[in-house]
C-alpha positions in Angstrom: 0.0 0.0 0.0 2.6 2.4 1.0 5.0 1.8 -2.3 1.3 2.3 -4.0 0.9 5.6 -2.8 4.4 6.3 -3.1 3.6 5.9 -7.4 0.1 7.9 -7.1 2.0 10.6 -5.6 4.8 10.8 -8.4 2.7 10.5 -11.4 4.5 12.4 -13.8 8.0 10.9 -13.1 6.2 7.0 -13.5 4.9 8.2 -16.8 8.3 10.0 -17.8 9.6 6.5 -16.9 7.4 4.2 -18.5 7.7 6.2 -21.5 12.0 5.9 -20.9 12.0 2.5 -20.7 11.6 0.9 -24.0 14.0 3.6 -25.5 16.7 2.7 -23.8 15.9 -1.1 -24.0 15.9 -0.5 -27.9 19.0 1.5 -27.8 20.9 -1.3 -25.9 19.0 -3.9 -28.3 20.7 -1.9 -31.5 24.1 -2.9 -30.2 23.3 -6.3 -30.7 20.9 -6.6 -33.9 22.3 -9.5 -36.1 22.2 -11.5 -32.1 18.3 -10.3 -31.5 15.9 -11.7 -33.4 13.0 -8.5 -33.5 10.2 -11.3 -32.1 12.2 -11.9 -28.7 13.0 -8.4 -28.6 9.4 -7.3 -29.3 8.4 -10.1 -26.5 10.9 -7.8 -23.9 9.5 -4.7 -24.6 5.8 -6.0 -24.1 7.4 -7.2 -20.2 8.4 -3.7 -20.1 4.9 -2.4 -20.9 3.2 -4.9 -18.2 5.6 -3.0 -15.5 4.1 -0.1 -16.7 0.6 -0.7 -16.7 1.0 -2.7 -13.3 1.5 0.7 -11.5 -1.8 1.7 -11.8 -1.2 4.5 -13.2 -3.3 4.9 -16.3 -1.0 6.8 -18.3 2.1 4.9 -17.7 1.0 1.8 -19.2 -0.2 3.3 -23.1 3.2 5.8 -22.7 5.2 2.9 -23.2 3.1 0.9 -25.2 3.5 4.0 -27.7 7.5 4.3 -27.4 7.8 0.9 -28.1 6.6 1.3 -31.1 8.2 4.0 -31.8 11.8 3.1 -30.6 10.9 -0.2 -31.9 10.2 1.1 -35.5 13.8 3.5 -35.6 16.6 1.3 -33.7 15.1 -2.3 -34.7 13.8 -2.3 -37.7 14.8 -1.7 -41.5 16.3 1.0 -42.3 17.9 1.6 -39.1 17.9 4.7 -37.0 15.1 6.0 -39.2 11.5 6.1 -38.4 10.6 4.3 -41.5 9.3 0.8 -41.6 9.6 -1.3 -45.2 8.6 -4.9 -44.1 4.8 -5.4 -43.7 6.0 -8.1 -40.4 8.0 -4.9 -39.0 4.9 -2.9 -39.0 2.6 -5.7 -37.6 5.1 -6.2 -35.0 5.1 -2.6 -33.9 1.2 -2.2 -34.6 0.7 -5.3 -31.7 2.9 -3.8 -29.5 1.2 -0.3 -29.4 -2.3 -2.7 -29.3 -1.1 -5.3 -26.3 0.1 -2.3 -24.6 -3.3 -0.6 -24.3 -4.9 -3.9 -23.9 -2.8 -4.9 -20.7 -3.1 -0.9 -19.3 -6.8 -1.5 -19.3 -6.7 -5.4 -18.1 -4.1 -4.3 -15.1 -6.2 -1.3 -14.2 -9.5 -3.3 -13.9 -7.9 -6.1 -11.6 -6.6 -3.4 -9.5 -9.9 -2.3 -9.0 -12.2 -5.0 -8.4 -8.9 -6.0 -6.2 -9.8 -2.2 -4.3 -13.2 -3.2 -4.3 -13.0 -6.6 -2.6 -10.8 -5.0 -0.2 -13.5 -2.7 0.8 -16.0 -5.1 1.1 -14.0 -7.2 2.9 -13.1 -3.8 5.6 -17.2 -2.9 5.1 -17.9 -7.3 6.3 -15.5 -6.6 9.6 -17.3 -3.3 10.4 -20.6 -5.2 10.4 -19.0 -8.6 12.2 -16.9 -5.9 15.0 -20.5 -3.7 15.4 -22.4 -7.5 15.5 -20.3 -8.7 18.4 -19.8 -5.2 20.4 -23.7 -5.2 21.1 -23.8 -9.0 22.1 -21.4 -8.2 24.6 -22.6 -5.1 25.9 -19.8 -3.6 26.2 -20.9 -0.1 24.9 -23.6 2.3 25.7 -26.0 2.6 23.3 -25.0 6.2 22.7 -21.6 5.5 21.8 -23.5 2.4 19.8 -25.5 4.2 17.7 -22.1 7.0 17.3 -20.0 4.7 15.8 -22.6 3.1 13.6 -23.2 6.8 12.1 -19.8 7.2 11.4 -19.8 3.2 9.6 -22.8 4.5 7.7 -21.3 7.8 6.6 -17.8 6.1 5.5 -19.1 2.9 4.0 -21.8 5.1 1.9 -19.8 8.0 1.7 -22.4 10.4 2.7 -22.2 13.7 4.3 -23.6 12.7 7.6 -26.0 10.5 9.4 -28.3 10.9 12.4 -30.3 8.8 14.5 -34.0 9.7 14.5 -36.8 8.2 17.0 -39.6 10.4 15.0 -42.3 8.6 12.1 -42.6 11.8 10.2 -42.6 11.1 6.4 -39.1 11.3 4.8 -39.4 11.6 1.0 -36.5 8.8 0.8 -35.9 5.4 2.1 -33.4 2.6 2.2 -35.0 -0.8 2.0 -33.8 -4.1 3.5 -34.0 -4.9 0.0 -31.0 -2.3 -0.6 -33.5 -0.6 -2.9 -34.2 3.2 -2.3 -37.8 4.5 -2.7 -37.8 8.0 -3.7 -41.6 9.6 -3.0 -43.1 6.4 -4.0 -41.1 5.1 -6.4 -38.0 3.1 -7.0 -34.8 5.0 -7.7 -31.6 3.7 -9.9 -29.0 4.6 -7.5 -26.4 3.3 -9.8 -27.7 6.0 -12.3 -29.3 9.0 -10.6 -27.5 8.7 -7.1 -28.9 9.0 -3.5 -31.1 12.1 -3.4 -29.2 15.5 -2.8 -32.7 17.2 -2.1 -34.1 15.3 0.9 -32.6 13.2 3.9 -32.5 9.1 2.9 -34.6 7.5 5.8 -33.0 3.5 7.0 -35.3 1.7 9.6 -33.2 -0.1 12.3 -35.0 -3.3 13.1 -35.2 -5.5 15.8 -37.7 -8.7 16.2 -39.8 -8.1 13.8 -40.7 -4.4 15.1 -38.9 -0.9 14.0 -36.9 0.3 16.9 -36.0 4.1 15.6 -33.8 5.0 12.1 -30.8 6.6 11.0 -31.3 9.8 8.2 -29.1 9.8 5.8 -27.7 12.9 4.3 -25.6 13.5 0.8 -26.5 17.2 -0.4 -22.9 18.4 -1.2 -22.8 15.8 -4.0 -24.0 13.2 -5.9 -23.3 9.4 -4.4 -23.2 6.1 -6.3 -23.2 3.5 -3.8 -23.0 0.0 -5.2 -25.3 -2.5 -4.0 -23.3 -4.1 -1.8 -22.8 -1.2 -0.1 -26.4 -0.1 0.6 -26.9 -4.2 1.5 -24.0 -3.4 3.9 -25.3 -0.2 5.4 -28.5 -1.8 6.2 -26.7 -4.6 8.3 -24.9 -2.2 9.8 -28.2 -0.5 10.8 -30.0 -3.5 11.7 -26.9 -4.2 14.4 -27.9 -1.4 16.5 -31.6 -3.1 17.0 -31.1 -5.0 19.9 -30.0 -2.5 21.6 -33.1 -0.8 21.0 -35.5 -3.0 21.9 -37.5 -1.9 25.1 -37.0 -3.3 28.8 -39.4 -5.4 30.3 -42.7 -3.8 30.6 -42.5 -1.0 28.2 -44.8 -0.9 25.5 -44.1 -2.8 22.7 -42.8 -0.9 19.9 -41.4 1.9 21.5 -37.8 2.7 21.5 -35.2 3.0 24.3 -34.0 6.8 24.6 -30.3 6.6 23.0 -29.5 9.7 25.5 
């Protein structure tokens, strides 16, 4: 993680780089032409673009996909030291090279991020698990409970803020158990439009069968996509905080226990 952020935050020289790379492999390559067949040398340069792309770093990967081809074309290929290719294979060769190159940016940037996104699931599944087994044991108030399930909620579905709410007034928009948000009535593609900006997003915490108070969601500085794995997750992580809701002995059912 830390030699990842160390590339993120030096962009321009992992580009400058990437784009280096194949020119001086070519130049050193030149030296040796009648000993390098152009296939094996073409087969080095594509290891040198999968470095490239495997940084993450959009750019770097087609940068030396591009001065492959380019150094390819002048210091191995007929006539030399020119950038002029004669031989149709010469011009395939370079034309696959530039193509591979863009291919394996893309390839390596999509594993990198269903590898991100697995991560997070995986962090989102602990919060739920940590937050699960905290309320068995008791060992928190449910102040502090329903504080650091706020904060789960806000970072998991990257929100502006959450609140716990014992009211029933109407909120325009809810989060389902389902994961699905109903926006005055009607079901909203979150993937498409977002969470609504214009109204707070209102997720029932459940407990037994029986409501036991909600958390209002709020996203107005921006637009939000949350996958659905993440609103699935929020809503588990909502759901945790029921059993510490649920009324003592002799209250009347379906009221809620004060959080304060």
């Amino acid at each position: 993680m830390q030699f990842d952020r160390l590339l993120q935050s030096h962009r321009a020289l992992v580009v400058w780089g990437a784009a280096a790379g194949p020119l001086v492999a070519c130049a050193v390559l030149g030296l040796f032409r009648p000993d390098v067949a152009n296939t094996n040398a073409a087969l080095g340069l594509v290891l040198l673009i999968v470095a490239a792309a495997s940084t993450g770093i959009r750019a770097a990967g087609p940068a030396a996909a591009l001065s492959s081809a380019v150094w390819f074309d002048f210091f191995l290929t007929e006539p030399y030291n020119r950038f002029a290719v004669t031989k149709r294979a010469d011009i395939e060769t370079a034309v696959l090279l530039l193509l591979v190159g863009l291919a394996v940016s893309e390839i390596a940037l999509w594993g990198r991020r269903q590898q991100a996104r697995a991560s997070r699931e995986q962090g989102y599944l602990v919060g739920v698990v940590s937050t699960a087994a905290t309320v068995g044991a008791g060992r928190t108030s449910v102040p502090t409970l329903i504080d650091h399930v706020s904060r789960q909620l806000v970072d998991v579905l990257q929100i502006d803020a959450c609140r716990f709410d014992h009211g029933s007034r109407p909120i325009l928009a809810e989060l389902h158990d389902d994961a699905s948000v109903i926006y005055d009535g009607r079901p909203l593609d979150v993937s498409r439009s977002g969470l609504p900006t214009d109204t707070e997003i209102a997720l029932l915490i459940r407990s037994g069968g029986m409501v036991r108070g909600r958390f209002l969601l709020v996203s107005t500085s921006r637009v939000v996509r949350p996958t659905r794995e993440q609103l699935r997750v929020a809503v588990a992580l909502a759901n945790t905080v029921g059993p510490a809701l649920v009324p003592p002995d002799g209250a009347a059912p379906g009221r809620t226990r004060s959080p304060t």
